[in-house]
C-alpha positions in Angstrom: 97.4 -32.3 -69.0 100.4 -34.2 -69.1 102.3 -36.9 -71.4 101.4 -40.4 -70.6 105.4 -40.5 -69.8 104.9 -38.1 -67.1 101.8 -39.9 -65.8 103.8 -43.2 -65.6 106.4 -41.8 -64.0 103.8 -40.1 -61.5 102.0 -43.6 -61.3 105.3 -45.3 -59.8 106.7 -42.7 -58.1 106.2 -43.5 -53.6 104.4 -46.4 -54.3 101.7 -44.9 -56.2 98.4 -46.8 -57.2 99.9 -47.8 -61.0 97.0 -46.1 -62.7 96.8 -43.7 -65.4 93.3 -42.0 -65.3 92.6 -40.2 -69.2 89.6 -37.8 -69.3 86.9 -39.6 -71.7 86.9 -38.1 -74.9 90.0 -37.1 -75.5 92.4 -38.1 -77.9 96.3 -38.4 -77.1 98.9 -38.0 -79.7 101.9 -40.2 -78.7 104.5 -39.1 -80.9 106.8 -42.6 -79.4 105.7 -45.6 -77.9 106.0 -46.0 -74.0 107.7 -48.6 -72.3 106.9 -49.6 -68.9 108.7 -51.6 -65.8 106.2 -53.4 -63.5 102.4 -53.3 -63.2 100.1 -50.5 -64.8 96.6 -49.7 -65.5 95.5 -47.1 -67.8 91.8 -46.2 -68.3 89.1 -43.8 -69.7 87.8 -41.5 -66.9 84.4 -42.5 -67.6 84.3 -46.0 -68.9 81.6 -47.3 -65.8 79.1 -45.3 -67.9 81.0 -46.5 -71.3 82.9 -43.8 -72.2 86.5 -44.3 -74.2 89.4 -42.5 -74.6 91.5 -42.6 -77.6 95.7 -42.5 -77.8 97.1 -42.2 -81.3 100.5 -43.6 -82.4 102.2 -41.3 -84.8 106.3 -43.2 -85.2 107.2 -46.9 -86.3 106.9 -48.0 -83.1 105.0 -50.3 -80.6 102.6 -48.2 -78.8 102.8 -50.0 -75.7 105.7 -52.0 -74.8 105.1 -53.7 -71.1 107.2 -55.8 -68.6 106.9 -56.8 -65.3 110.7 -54.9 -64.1 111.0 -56.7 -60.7 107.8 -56.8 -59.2 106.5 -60.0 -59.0 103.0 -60.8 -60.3 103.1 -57.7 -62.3 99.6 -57.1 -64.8 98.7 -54.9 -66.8 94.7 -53.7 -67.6 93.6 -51.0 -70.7 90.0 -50.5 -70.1 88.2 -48.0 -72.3 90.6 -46.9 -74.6 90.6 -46.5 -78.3 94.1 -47.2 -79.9 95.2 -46.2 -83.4 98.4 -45.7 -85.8 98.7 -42.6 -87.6 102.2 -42.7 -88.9 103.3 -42.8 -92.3 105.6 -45.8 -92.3 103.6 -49.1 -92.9 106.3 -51.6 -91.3 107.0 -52.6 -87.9 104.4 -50.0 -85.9 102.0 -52.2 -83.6 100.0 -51.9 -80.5 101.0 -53.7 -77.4 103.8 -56.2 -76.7 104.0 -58.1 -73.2 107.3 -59.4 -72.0 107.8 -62.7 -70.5 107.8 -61.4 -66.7 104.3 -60.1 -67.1 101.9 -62.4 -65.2 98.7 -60.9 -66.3 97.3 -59.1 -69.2 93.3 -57.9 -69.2 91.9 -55.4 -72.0 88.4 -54.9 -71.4 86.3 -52.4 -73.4 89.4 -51.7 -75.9 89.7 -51.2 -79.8 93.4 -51.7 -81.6 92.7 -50.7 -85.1 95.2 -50.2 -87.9 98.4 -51.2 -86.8 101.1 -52.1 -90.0 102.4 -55.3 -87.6 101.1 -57.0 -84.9 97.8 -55.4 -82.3 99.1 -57.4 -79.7 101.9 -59.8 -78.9 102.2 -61.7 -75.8 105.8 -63.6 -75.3 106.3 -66.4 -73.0 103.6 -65.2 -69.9 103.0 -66.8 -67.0 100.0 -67.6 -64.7 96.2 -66.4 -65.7 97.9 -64.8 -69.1 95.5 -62.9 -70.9 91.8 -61.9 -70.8 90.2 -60.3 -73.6 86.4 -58.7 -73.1 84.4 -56.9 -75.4 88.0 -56.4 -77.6 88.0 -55.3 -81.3 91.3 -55.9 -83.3 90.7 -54.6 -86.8 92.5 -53.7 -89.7 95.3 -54.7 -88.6 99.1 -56.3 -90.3 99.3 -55.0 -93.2 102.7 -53.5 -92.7 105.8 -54.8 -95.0 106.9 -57.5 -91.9 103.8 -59.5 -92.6 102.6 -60.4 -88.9 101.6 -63.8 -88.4 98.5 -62.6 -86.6 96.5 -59.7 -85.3 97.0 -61.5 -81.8 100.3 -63.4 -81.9 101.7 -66.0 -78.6 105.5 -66.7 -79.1 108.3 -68.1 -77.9 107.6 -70.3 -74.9 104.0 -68.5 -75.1 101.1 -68.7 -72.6 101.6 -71.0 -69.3 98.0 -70.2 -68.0 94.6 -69.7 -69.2 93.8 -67.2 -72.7 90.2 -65.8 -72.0 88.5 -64.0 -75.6 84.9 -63.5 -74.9 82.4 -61.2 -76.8 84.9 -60.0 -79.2 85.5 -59.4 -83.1 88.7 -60.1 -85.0 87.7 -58.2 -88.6 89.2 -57.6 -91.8 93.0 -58.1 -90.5 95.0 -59.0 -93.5 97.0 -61.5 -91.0 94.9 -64.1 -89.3 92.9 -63.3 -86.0 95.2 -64.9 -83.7 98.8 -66.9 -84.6 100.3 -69.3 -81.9 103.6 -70.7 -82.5 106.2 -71.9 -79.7 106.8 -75.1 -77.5 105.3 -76.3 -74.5 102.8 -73.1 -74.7 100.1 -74.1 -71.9 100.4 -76.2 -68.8 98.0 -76.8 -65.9 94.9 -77.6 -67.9 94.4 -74.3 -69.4 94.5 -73.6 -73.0 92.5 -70.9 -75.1 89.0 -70.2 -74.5 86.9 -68.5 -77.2 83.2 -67.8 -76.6 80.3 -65.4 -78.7 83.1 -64.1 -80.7 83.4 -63.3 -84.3 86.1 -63.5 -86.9 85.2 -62.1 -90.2 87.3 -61.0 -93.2 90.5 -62.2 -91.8 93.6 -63.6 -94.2 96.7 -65.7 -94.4 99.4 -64.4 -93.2 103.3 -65.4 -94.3 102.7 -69.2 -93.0 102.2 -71.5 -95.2 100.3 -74.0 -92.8 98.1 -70.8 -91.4 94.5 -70.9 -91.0 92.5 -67.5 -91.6 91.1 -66.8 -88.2 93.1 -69.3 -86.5 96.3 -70.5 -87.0 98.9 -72.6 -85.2 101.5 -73.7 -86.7 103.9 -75.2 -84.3 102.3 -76.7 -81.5 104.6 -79.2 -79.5 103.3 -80.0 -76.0 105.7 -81.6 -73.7 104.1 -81.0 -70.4 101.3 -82.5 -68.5 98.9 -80.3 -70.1 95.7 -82.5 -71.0 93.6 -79.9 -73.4 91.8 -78.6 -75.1 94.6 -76.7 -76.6 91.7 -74.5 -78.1 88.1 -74.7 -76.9 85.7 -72.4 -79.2 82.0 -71.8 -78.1 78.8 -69.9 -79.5 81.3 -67.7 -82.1 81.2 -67.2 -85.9 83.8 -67.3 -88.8 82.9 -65.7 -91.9 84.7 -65.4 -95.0 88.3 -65.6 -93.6 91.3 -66.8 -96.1 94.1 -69.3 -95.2 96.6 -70.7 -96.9 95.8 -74.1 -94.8 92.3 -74.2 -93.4 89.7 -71.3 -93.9 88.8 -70.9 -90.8 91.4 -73.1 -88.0 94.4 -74.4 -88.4 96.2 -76.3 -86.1 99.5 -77.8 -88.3 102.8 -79.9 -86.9 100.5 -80.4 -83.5 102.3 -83.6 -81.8 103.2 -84.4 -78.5 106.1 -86.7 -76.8 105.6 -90.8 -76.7 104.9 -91.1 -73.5 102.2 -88.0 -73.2 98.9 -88.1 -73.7 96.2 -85.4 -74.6 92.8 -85.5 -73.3 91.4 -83.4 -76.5 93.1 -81.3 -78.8 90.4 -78.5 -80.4 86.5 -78.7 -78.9 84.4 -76.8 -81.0 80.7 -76.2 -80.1 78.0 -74.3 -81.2 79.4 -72.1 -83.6 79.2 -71.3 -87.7 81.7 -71.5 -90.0 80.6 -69.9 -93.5 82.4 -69.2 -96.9 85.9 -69.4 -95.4 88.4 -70.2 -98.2 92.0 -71.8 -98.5 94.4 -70.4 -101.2 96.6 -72.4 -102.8 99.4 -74.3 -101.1 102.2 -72.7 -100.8 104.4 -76.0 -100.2 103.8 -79.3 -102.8 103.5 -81.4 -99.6 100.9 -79.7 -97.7 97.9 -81.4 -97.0 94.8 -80.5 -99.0 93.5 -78.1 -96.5 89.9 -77.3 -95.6 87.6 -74.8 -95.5 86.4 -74.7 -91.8 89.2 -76.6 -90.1 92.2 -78.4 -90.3 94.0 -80.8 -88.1 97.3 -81.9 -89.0 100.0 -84.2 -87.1 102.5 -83.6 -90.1 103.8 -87.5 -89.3 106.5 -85.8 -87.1 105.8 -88.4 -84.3 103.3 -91.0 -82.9 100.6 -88.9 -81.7 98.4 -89.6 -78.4 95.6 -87.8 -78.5 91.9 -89.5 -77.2 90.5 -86.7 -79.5 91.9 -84.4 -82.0 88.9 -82.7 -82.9 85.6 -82.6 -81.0 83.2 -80.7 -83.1 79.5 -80.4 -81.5 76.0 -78.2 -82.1 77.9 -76.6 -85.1 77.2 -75.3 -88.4 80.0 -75.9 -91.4 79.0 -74.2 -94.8 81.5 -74.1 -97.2 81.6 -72.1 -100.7 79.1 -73.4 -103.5 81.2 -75.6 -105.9 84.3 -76.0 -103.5 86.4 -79.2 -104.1 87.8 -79.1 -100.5 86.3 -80.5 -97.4 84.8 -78.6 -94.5 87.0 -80.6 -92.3 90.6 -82.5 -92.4 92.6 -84.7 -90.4 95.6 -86.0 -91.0 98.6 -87.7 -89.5 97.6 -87.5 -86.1 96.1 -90.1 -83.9 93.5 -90.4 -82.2 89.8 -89.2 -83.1 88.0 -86.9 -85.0 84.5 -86.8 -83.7 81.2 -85.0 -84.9 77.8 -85.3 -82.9 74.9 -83.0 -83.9 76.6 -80.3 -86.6 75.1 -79.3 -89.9 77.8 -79.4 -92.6 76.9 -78.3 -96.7 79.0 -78.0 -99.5 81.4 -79.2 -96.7 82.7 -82.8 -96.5 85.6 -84.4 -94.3 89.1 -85.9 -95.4 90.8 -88.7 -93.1 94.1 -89.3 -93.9 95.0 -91.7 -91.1 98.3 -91.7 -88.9 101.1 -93.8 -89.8 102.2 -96.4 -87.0 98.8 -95.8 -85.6 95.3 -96.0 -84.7 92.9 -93.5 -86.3 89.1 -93.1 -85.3 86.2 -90.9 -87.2 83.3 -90.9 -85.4 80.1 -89.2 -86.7 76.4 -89.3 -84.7 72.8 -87.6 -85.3 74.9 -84.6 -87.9 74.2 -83.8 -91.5 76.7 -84.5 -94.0 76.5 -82.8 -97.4 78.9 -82.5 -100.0 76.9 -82.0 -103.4 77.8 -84.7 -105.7 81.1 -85.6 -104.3 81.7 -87.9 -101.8 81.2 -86.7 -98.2 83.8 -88.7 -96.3 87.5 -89.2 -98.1 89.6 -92.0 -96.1 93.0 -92.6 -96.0 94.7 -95.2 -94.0 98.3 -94.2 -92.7 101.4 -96.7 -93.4 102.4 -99.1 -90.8 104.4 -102.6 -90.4 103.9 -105.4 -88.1 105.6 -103.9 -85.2 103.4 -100.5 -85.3 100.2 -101.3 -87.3 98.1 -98.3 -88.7 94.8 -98.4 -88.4 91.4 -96.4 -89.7 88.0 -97.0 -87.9 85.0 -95.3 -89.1 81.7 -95.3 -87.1 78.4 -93.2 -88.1 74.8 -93.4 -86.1 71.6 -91.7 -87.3 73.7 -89.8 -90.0 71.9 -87.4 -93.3 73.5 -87.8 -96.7 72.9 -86.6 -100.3 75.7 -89.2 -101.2 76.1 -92.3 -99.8 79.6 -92.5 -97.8 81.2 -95.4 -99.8 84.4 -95.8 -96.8 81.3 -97.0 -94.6 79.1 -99.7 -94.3 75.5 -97.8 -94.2 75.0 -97.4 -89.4 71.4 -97.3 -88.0 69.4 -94.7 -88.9 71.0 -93.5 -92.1 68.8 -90.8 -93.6 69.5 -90.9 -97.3 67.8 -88.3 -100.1 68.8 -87.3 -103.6 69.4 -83.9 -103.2 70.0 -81.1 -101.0 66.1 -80.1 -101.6 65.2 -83.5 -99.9 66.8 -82.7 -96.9 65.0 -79.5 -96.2 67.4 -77.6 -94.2 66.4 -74.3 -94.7 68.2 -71.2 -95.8 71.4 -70.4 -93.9 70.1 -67.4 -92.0 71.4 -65.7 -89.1 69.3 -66.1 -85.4 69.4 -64.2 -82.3 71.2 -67.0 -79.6 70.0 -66.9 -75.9 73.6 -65.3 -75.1 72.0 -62.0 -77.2 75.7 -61.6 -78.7 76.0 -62.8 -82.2 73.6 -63.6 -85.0 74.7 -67.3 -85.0 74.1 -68.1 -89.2 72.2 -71.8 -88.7 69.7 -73.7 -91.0 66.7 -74.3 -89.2 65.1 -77.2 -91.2 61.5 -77.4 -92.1 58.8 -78.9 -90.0 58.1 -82.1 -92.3 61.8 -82.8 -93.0 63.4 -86.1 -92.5 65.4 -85.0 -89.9 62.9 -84.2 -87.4 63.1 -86.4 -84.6 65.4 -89.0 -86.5 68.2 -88.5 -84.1 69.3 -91.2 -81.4 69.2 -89.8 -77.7 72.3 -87.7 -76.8 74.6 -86.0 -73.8 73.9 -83.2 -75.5 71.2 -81.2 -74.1 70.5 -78.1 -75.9 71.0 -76.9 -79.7 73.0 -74.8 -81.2 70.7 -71.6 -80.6 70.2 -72.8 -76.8 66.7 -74.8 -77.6 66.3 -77.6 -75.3 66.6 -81.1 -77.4 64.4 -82.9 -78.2 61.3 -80.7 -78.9 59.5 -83.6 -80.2 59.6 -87.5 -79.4 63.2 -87.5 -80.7 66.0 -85.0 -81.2 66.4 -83.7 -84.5 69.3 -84.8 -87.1 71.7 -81.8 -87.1 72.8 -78.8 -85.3 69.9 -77.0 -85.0 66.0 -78.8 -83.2 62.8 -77.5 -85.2 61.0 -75.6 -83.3 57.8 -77.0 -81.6 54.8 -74.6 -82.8 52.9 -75.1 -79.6 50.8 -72.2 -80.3 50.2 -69.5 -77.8 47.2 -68.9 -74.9 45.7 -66.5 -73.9 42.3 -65.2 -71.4 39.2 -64.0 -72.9 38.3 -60.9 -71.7 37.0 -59.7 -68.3 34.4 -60.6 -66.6 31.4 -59.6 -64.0 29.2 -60.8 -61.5 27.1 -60.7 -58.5 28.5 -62.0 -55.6 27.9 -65.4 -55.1 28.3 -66.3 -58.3 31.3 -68.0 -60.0 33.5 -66.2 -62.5 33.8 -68.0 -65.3 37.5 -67.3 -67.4 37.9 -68.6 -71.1 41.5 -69.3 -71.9 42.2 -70.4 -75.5 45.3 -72.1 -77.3 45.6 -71.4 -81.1 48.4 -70.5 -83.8 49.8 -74.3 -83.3 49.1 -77.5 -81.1 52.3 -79.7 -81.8 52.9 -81.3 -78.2 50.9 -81.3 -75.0 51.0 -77.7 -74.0 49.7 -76.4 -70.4 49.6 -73.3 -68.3 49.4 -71.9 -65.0 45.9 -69.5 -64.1 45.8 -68.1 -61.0 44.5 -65.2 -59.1 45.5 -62.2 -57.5 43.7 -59.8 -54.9 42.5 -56.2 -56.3 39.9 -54.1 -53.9 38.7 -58.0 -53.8 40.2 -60.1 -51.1 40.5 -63.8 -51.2 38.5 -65.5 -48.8 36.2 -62.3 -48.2 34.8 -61.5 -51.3 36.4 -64.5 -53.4 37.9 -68.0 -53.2 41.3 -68.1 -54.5 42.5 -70.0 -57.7 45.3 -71.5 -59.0 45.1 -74.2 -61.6 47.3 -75.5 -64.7 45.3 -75.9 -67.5 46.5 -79.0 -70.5 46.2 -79.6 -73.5 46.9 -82.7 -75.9 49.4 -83.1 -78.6 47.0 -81.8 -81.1 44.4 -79.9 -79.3 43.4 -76.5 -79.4 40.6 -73.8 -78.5 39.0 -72.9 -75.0 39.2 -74.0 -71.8 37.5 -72.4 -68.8 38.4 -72.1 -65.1 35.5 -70.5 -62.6 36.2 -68.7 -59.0 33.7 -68.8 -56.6 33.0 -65.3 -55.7 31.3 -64.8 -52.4 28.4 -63.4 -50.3 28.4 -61.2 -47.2 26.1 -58.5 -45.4 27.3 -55.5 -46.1 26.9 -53.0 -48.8 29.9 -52.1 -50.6 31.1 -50.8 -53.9 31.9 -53.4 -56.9 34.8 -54.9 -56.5 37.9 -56.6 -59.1 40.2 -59.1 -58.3 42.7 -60.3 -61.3 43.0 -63.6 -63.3 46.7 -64.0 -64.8 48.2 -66.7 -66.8 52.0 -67.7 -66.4 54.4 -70.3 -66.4 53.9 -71.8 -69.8 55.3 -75.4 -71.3 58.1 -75.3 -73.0 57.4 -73.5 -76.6 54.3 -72.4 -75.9 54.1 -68.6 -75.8 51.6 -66.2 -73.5 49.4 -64.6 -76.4 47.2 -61.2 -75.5 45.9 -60.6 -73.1 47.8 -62.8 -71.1 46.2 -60.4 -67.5 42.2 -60.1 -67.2 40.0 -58.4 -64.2 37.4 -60.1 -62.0 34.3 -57.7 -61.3 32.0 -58.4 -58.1 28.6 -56.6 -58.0 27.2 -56.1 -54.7 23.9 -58.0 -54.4 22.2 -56.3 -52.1 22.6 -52.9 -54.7 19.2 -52.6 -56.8 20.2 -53.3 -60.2 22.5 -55.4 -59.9 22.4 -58.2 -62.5 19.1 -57.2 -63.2 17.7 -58.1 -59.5 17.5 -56.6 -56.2 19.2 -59.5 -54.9 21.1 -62.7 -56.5 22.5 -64.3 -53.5 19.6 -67.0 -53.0 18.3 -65.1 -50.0 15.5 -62.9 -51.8 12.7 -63.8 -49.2 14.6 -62.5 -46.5 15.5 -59.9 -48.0 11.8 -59.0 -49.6 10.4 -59.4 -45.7 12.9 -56.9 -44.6 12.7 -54.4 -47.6 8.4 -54.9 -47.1 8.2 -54.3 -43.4 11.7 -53.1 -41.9 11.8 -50.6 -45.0 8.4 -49.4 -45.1 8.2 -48.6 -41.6 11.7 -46.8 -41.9 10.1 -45.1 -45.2 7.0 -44.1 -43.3 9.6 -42.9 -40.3 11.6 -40.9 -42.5 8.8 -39.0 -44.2 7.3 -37.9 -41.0 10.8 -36.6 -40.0 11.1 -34.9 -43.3 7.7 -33.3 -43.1 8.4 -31.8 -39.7 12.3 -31.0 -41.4 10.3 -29.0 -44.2 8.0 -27.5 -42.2 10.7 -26.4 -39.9 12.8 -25.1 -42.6 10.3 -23.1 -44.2 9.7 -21.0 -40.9 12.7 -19.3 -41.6 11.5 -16.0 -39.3 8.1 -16.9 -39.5 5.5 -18.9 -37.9 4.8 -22.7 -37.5 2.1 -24.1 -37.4 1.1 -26.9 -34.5 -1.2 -29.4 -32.9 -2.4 -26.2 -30.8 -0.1 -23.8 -30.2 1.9 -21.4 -32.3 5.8 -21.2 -31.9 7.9 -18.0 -33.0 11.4 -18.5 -34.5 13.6 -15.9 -34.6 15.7 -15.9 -37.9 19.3 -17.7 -37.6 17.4 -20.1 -35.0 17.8 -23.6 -35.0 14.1 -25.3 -36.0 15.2 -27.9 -33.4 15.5 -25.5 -30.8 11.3 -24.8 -30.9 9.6 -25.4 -27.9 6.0 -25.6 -29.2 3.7 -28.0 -26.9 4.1 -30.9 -29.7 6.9 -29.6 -32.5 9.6 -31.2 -30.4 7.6 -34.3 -29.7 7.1 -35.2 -33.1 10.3 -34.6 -34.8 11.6 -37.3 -31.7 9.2 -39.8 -32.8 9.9 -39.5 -36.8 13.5 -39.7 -35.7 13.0 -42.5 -33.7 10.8 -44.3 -35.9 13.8 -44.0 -38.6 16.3 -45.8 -36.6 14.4 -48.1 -35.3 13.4 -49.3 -38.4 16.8 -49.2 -40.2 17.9 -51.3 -37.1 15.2 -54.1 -38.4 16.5 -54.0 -41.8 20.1 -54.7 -40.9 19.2 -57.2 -38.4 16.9 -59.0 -40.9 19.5 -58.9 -43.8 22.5 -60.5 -40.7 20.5 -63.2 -40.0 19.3 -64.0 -43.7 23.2 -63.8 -44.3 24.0 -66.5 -41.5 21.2 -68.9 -42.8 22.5 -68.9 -46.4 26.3 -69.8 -45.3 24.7 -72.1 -43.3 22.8 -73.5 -46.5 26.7 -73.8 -48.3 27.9 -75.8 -45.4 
């Protein structure tokens, strides 16, 4: 196997395909990073079936260093590949850096673990710049050069669209991702984040840095509209900053003339025991836990929303004397609709030579004994007034907010106990990628169904809101314990008769619940043996137990083996679950089978039947016992002689007793066979016409 410089070369050379194929499973020392000059794509052999390849940096150097040369559009994709520093030298050694003439960057399926500097560094790209799936970056910038970030965007940084989904940022000493530069995004693209997790994460050499995210220059002078950052379904745990916790964004400001749509949308995420260290310049604002915003007064700022924080959860450490959340010198609004925030309040300091807006609906605001909402209005004059507004609807305290006049539905309790949140716990989300950490509150707390209607449709876990008559106060809707249903057990019958099914709701009857029963053929047919059924069965807020739901079963001539058909229930209202069994069987007994329920027939025809079973049977009886007389008598003459109405017949052994010609032997055995025929005939024409008066009687 060759170096991966002589599979580069090989990849360009006559136009090749660009690709670099490693077998899965192996491990490539690179002694010195590799530089490349247009596009390239390097994967593991077998990473369709999930298998990785590893390559292993041994020198104080970046493992992959990659720009576009002259091609235009040039990308770059590592899928599959484990990459790791072995060297000795803890300074400048890092993983991949992506020039400015590189359109495209994907790493799908890739690990960048234990780099001294940076894991990646993208500088001034172009177009749809970087997608990141199912990427860890660990351990990383530690070295003596103190990175800013574990994923860093300089310079004039990305001009299209950053994609991170289902990845983890852990345990980097510098924060999870640093962008600094002018003008970084244009054409309505920004960051995306989703079902991503940054844990462990710390500050970095900035002073304005934020532990998972920071930004600490962020001047846009374009067109671009925002978000800069948009974060959804993703978790940050226990990441340092010397800012915010969790996301800084510091210095953000835009031209006079140019106005942002939104800044940072966060929704449906967790932010929990995220700290701030201690300031490293006298002038910096207070910081925040969770998330900082922060204008730094450079200019007038026009932004409709600097923060947009939705179906969240912001816990900060017990006995913490920061907020969750803080704004400052930036216009425009910070805005808060169902989130959950503990041990977490918010700081306003206002804009100077501006308007300022906090706006807070249906969320839970919780700050122990301090204050939950610290205002500050910015300076102004005459010519540019500054101004604070401060609106809250359906909002949960432990302290009343005194920089607000008390909004409709204020839910106010003493303590933390009153509110019953519940304990901060992590649940499964419908996207199956993270344990999101919410509080789901109890079932007889304040906050159920206290909340004013709302664009927002679903919680933070994906649960439709409202479950009740109202949505719930917070980030995450109580349950509705609707209970469960389930059938019976099977059942049988004769034909003719109707099936009756017990279906019963229990384990919980908040809400009207209902549920589809219906039935599906087996050996049974509908509309031969059967009359199919489909019906949705209700209950009301508040009722449980059995309901039943019958199928007609039905009658026909002919004399057949039992037969099953199936009962299933589906489609259930929304939080009510399908119990066990949730699939039952049907049983038809033939009623024309003695025995059957107890009586030789059950189909309301017995008279008919009785007439044909008294003469049609007894004469077919009487028929067949002549016939088996003769049979026997027949049979025993196996060589010798049988005896006749007058005459004596010899059968010669092997001989057929049909075959006898005696005077009368043949004539009798015709008649007993005749007899039987004739007289099964009777009974099946009697039991036909018995069958055609009784579904004349239904109709």
């Amino acid at each position: 196997m060759g170096s991966l410089e002589w599979a580069a070369d090989q990849a360009y050379e006559d136009g090749g395909d660009s690709t670099i194929v490693i077998a899965s499973g192996v491990d490539v020392i690179q002694e010195y990073g590799l530089s490349t000059h247009g596009s390239l794509v390097i994967r593991a052999e077998g990473v369709s079936a999930g298998e990785r390849a590893t390559i292993t940096l041994l020198e104080d150097e970046v493992l992959f260093q990659f720009d576009g040369g002259d091609e235009e559009n040039a990308f770059v994709l590592l899928d599959g590949l484990d990459l790791r520093y072995a060297g000795e030298d803890p300074y400048r050694a890092s993983g991949i850096d992506t020039g400015y003439d590189v359109c495209m960057t994907v790493l799908r399926d890739v690990s960048i673990v234990g780099f001294p500097d940076v894991a990646v560094h993208l500088e001034s790209s172009w177009a749809d710049a970087v997608r990141f799936i199912r990427v860890v970056l660990a351990e990383n910038g530690f070295g003596e050069n103190q990175p800013a970030g574990a994923f860093t965007m300089g310079g004039e940084g990305a001009g299209g669209r950053v994609l991170i989904e289902d990845s983890v940022f852990r345990d980097n000493v510098s924060p999870g991702i640093a962008i600094d530069g002018e003008d970084n995004f244009q054409d309505d693209q920004g960051i995306h984040i989703s079902r991503t997790l940054f844990q462990g994460n710390g500050a970095g050499s900035e002073s304005m840095s934020g532990g998972a995210i920071s930004a600490p220059w962020i001047h846009m002078d374009t067109e671009f509209q925002g978000p800069i950052l948009t974060v959804t379904d993703s978790v940050f745990i226990d990441n340092i900053g010397n800012l915010a916790g969790g996301i800084a964004f510091a210095r953000a400001y835009t031209s006079e003339d140019h106005q942002i749509r939104e800044l940072v949308r966060i929704s449906g995420s967790t932010f929990q025991g995220n700290a701030v260290t201690e300031p490293v310049r006298a002038d910096d604002p207070a910081g925040a836990t969770a998330i900082v915003i922060d204008g730094d007064g450079t200019a007038p700022q026009n932004t409709f929303r600097a923060l947009n924080l939705m179906n969240s959860t912001v816990e900060g450490p017990p006995g913490t004397s920061l907020p969750g959340i803080s704004m400052s010198g930036i216009a425009g609004a910070l805005s808060i609709q169902h989130s959950t925030l503990v041990n977490a309040g918010i700081g306003v300091l206002g804009a100077d030579y501006a308007a300022t807006a906090v706006e807070l609906r249906n969320s839970v605001l919780e700050n122990g004994v301090e204050q939950p909402l610290r205002v500050t209005e910015g300076e102004g004059d005459p010519e540019e007034p500054a101004s604070l507004t401060i609106t809250e609807e359906h909002m949960a305290y432990t302290v009343a907010p005194e920089a607000i006049e008390p909004g409709p539905g204020r839910v106010l309790v003493s303590d933390i106990a009153g509110l019953q949140l519940g304990d901060l716990a992590a649940q499964e989300p419908c996207q199956g990628c993270l344990g999101l950490p919410v509080r789901i509150p109890e079932q007889d707390s304040p906050l159920v169904d206290a909340a004013q209607p709302s664009e927002l449709a679903t919680d933070q876990l994906g649960t439709a809101r409202p479950q009740g008559p109202a949505a719930d106060i917070g980030a995450v809707e109580v349950p509705v314990i609707a209970g469960q249903v389930a059938l019976l057990e099977d059942v049988t019958v004769s034909e003719g008769e109707d099936a009756v099914f017990t279906v019963t709701r229990s384990g919980g009857s908040d809400g009207e619940a209902s549920v589809l029963v219906s039935t599906s053929d087996g050996s049974a047919v509908a509309g031969e043996d059967y009359t199919a059924t489909s019906v949705r069965l209700s209950w009301a807020a508040g009722e449980d137990g059995p309901k039943t739901v019958s199928v007609p079963t039905l009658t026909d001539a002919l004399i057949e083996p039992e037969q099953t058909f199936t009962v299933s229930l589906s489609e259930p209202s929304e939080g009510l679950a399908l119990g066990e069994p949730s699939t039952v069987s049907g049983t038809i007994l033939d009623a024309t089978v003695p025995g059957a329920d107890g009586d030789a027939d059950s189909d309301g025809d017995s008279d008919a039947d009785a007439d044909a079973d008294g003469a049609g049977d007894g004469a077919a009886d009487a028929a067949a016992s002549d016939a088996d007389a003769a049979t026997d008598a027949d049979a025993a003459g196996d060589g010798g002689t049988d005896a006749t109405d007058g005459g004596t017949a010899t059968a010669k052994p092997g001989t057929d007793p049909l075959a006898n010609t005696g005077s009368n032997g043949g004539g009798g055995l015709f008649l007993a066979a005749l007899g039987l025929l004739l007289g099964g005939l009777v009974v099946l024409l009697r039991r036909v016409f018995a069958g055609q008066a009784s579904r004349s009687s239904e109709l």
